[in-house]
C-alpha positions in Angstrom: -3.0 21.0 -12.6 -4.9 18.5 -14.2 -2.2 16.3 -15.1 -1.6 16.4 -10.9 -5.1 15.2 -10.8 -5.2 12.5 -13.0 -1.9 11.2 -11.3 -3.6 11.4 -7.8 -6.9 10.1 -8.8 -4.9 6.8 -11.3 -3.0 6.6 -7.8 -6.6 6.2 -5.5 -7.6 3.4 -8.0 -4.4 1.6 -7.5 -4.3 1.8 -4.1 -8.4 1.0 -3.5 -7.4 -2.2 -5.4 -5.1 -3.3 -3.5 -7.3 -2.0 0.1 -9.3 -5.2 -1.6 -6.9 -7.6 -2.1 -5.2 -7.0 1.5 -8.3 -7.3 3.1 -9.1 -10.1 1.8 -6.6 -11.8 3.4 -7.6 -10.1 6.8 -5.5 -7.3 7.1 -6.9 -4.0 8.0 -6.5 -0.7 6.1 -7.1 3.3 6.7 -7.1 5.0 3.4 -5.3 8.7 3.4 -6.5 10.3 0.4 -7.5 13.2 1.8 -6.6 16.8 0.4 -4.2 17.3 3.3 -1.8 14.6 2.1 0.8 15.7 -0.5 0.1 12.0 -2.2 -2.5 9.2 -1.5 -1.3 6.7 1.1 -2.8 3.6 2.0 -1.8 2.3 5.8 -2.4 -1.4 6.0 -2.3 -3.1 9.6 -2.4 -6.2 11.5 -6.1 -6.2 13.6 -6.3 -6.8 16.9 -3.0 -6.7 19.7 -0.4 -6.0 17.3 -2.1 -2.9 15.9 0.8 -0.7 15.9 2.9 -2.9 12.9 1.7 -2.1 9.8 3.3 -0.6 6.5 2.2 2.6 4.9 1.6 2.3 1.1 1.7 4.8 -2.2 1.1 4.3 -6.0 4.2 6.4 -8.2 4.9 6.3 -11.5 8.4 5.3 -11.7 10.1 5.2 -15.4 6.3 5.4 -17.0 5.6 2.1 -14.9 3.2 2.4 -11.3 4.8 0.4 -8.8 3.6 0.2 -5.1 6.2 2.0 -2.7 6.5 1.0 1.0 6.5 4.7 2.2 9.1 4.4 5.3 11.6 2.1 3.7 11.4 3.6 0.2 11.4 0.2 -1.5 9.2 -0.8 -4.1 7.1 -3.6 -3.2 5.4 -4.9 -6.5 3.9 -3.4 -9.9 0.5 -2.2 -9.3 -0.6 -4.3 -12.2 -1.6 -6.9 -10.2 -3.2 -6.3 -6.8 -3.1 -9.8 -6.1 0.3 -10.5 -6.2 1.2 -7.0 -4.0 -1.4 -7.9 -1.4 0.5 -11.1 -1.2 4.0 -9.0 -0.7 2.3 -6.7 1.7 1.3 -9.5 3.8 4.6 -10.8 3.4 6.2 -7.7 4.9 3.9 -7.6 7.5 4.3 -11.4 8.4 7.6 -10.5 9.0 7.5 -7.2 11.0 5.0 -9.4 13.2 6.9 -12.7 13.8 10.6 -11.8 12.9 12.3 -14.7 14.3 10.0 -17.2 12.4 10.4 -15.1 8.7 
């Protein structure tokens, strides 16, 4: 039970780092950390008409490594060593769900 805890709550701190990064580069985010979810999940969307693309978010531990995880593809998006770098994939993917003829 507590190890469950300390992998949920290491997960939160991942994923409220990167809730900073994306917004800094104007994306919007709803964080899911409630009780009622199984894992935390961070859903990160584009603001405004387009409200409905977004990409839902998760911190694992994969091989003793925590990677983020695009939830509804299943890929891994980028080590959650540096939030930076992962906002700047997320964006990416969203850049791309938004305008896929120009990415």
């Amino acid at each position: 039970m507590l190890r469950r805890r300390r992998k949920r709550q290491r997960a939160v701190r991942y994923l409220d780092l990167l809730a900073l990064a994306v917004g800094a580069l104007g994306w919007r985010c709803v964080k899911l950390y409630g009780r009622e979810f199984p894992t935390p999940l961070l859903w990160v969307y584009a603001s405004g008409v387009a409200e409905d693309v977004g990409v839902v978010v998760r911190a694992r531990a994969v091989g003793g490594a925590w990677v983020y995880q695009d939830v509804q593809r299943g890929q891994v998006l980028f080590p959650c060593g540096d939030a930076k770098a992962a906002a700047e994939r997320v964006d990416s993917v969203l850049k791309g769900r938004l305008f896929p003829a120009n990415w």
